[in-house]
C-alpha positions in Angstrom: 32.1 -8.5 -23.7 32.5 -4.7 -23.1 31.7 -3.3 -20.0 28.6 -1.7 -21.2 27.3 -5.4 -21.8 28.4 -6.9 -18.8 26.9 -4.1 -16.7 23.5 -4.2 -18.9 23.3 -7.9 -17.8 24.2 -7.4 -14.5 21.1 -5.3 -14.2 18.6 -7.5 -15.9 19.7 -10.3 -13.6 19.1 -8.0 -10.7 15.8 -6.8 -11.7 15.1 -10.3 -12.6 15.8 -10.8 -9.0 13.8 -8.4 -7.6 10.4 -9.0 -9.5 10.2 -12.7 -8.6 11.0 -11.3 -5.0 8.0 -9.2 -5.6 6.2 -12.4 -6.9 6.4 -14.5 -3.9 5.7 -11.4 -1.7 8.8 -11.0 -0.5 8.7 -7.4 -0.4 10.9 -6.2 2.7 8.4 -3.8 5.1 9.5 -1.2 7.2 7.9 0.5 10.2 9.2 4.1 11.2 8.0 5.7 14.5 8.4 9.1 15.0 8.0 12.0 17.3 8.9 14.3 20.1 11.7 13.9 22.7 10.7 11.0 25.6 7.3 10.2 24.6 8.3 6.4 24.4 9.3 5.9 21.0 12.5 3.5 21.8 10.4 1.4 24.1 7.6 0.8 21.5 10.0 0.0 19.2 11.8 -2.2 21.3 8.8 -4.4 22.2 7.4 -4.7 18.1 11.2 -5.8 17.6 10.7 -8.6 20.6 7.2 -10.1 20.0 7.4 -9.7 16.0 10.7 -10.4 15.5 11.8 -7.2 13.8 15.3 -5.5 13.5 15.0 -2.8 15.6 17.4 0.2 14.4 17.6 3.4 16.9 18.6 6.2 15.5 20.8 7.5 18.8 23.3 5.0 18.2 23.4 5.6 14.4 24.3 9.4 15.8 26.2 8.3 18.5 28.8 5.9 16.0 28.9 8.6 13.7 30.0 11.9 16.0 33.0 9.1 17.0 33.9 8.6 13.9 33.2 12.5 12.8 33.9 14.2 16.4 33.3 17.6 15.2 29.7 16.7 14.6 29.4 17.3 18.3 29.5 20.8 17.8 26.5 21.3 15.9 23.8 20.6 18.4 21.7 19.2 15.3 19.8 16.5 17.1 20.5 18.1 20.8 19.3 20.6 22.7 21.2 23.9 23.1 
């Protein structure tokens, strides 16, 4: 097969995939909370995680992994005050 088949398959099979996902209802749902600076956000997010068992992803140590791995991130103050 040439690669242009193989791939073309590989993406039916996928789609194929996804729509009997979509069939069962297996549809993956996602809940994002929002808003200003200490108003609670973490801890409601923190107690849906716990009583509905969600993942619970917080975006501070998404920012916090990434300005070790970049350090000169630091230095913009995007997501900090000045």
């Amino acid at each position: 097969m040439d690669t242009y088949t193989t791939s073309r398959k590989k993406y039916e099979e996928s789609r194929k995939i996804r729509q009997e996902k979509i069939e069962k209802g297996e549809i993956q749902k996602h809940i994002i909370i929002a808003g200003v600076p200490r108003t609670g956000k973490t801890t409601a997010c923190m107690k849906l995680s716990n009583s509905n068992k969600y993942q619970h992803l917080c975006m501070d140590a998404i920012i916090s992994a990434f300005e070790e791995v970049y350090p000169r991130i630091r230095n913009y103050n995007i997501y900090h005050e000045s």
